[in-house]
C-alpha positions in Angstrom: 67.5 -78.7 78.9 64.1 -79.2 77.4 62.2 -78.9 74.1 59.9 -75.8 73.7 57.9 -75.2 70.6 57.2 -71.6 69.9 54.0 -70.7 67.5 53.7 -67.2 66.9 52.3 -64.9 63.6 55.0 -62.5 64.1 58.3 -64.2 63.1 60.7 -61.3 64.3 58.9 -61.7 68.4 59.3 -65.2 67.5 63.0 -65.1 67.3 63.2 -62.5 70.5 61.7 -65.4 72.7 63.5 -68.3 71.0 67.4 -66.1 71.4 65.7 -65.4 75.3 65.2 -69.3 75.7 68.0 -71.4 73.6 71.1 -70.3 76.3 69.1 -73.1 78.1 66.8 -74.9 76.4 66.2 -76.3 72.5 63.5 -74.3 70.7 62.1 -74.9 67.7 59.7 -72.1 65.6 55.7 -73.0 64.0 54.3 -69.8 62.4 50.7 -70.9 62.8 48.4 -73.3 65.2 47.5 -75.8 62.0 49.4 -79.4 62.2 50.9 -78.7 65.8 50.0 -81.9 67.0 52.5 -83.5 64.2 55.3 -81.1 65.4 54.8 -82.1 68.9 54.8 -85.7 68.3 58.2 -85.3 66.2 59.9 -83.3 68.9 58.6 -84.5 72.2 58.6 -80.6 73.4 57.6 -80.3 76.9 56.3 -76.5 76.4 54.4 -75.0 73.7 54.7 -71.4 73.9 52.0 -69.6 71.8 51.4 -66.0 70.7 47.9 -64.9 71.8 47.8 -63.2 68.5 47.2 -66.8 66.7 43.6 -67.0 69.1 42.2 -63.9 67.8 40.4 -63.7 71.5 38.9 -67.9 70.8 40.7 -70.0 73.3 38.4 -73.3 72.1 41.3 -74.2 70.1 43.4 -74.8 72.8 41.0 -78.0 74.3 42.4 -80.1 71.0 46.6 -79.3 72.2 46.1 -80.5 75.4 48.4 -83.3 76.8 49.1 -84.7 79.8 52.7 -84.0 80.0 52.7 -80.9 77.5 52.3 -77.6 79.1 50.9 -74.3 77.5 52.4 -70.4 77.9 50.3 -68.0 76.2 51.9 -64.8 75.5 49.5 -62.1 75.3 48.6 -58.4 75.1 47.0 -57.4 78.5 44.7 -59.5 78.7 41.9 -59.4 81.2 41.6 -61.5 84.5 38.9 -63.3 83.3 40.8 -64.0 79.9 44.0 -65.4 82.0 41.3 -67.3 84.2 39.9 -69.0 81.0 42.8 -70.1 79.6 44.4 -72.0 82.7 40.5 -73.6 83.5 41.1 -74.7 79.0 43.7 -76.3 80.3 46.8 -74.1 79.7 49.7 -74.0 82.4 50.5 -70.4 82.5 50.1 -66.7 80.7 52.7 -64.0 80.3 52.9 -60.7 79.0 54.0 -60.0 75.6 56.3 -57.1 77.0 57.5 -59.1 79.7 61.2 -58.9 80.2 63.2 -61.7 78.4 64.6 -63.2 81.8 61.0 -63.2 83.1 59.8 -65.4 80.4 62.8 -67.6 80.7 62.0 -68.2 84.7 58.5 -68.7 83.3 59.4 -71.7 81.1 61.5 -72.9 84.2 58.8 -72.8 86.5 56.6 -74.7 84.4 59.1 -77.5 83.9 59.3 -77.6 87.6 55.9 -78.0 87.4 54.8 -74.8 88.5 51.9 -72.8 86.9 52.5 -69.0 86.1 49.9 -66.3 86.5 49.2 -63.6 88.7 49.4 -65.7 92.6 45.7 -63.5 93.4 44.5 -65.4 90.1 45.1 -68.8 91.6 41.9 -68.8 94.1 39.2 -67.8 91.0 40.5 -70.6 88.9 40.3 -73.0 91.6 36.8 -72.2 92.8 36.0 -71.9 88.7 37.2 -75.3 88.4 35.4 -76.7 91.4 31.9 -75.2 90.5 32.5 -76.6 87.1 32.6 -80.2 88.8 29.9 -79.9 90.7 26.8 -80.3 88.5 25.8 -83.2 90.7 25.8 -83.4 94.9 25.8 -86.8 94.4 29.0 -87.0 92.4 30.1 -84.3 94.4 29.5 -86.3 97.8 30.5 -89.8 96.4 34.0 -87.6 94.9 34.6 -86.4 98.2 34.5 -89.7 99.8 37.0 -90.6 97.7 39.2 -88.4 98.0 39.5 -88.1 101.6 40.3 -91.8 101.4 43.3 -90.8 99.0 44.6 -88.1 101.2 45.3 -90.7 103.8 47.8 -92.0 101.4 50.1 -89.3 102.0 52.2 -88.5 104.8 52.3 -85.5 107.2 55.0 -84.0 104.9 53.0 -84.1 101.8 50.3 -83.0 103.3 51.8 -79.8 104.3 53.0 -79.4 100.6 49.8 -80.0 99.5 48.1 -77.5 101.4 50.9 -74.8 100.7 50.0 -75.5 97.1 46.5 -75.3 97.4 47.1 -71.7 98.6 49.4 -70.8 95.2 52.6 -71.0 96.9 55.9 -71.7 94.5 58.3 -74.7 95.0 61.0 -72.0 96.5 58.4 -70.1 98.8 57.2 -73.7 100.1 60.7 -75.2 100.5 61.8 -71.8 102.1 58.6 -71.9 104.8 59.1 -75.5 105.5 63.2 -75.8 105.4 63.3 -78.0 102.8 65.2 -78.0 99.4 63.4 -77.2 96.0 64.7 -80.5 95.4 62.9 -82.0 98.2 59.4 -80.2 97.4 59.6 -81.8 94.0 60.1 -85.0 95.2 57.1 -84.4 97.8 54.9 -83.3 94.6 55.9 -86.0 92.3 54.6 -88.5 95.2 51.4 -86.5 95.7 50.8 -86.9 91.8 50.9 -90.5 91.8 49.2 -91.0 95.2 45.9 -89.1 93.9 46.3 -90.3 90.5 46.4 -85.8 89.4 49.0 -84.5 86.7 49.7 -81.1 88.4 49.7 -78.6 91.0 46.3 -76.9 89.9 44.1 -80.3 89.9 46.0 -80.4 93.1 44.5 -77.1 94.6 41.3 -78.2 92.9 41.4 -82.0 94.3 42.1 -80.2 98.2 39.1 -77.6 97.2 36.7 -80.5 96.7 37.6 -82.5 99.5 37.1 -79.2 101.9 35.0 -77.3 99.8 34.5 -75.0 103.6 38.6 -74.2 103.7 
């Protein structure tokens, strides 16, 4: 069971994702964006779950929630690709539909705490190659990074490796445990080594740390 913060203008949608969420998790309600950071302190929530509605279309406040163990679900309105793209390269962890089913947004929150990201799996390449032009301002940073990090992916066994390329392509923990007959468990496990070995906090900086290291894959 884990914490999830809710912030969301409309307090009766509010209540239709907390009653979707609290069979299995504690969930606590903000009505607005202002002194989030205090909340989140006080309740050590491990999702914040906030209605699009509160961005009025500017995602720049988002850069000032960002933790490293927090993640982000923005519920929105159909929003565009390039809105969904924004968001996870701000640093969010996943987007939803505001009329998604209320069982789809509690496998959302799930797959998030299993360290997942959530958005459309055809999304996952743009963000990463997004992400990877972003860091690559300088070919000198870029060559000197790259050195480095193939000397980190000799840290990691054959296993991982096959985990971490499975990822890089925006498999889930069930598709990759089910192609490599493994348990969920066990892909975890294989991720929460990967983390530490390359010094990254999740699965996209993952695809994006693989990306840079074989930018011609």
């Amino acid at each position: 069971m884990a914490h999830i913060l809710i912030s969301s203008a409309d307090p009766l949608q509010a209540e239709q994702w907390k009653a979707a969420l609290t069979p299995e998790h504690t969930v606590s309600l903000l009505s607005h964006l202002q002194n989030v950071d205090e909340h989140l302190s006080q309740s050590h929530a491990a999702i914040l779950v906030i209605d699009a509605n509160l961005l009025e279309s500017d995602i720049s406040p988002l850069s000032e929630l960002i933790q490293p163990q927090l993640k982000i679900l923005i519920i929105g309105d159909h929003w565009s690709d390039q809105q969904q793209i924004d968001a996870l390269i701000s640093g969010c962890t996943g987007y939803c539909e505001a009329e998604t089913t209320d069982k789809l947004l509690l496998k959302a929150i799930n797959r998030l705490l299993k360290g997942d990201i959530w958005i459309q799996r055809h999304l996952v390449p743009h963000v990463i190659r997004t992400l990877s032009e972003l860091n690559h301002n300088l070919q000198a940073s870029h060559d000197r990074h790259s050195n480095e990090s193939r000397d980190k992916l000799e840290l990691l066994s054959n296993r991982e490796l096959e985990v971490a390329n499975l990822v890089k392509t925006g498999e889930c923990n069930k598709r990759i445990a089910s192609q490599l007959n493994i348990s969920e468990r066990t892909v975890k496990a294989h991720l929460t080594s990967i983390f530490n070995k390359l010094e990254i906090r999740d699965r996209l900086h993952l695809a994006l740390f693989l990306k840079e290291t074989n930018p011609s894959e």
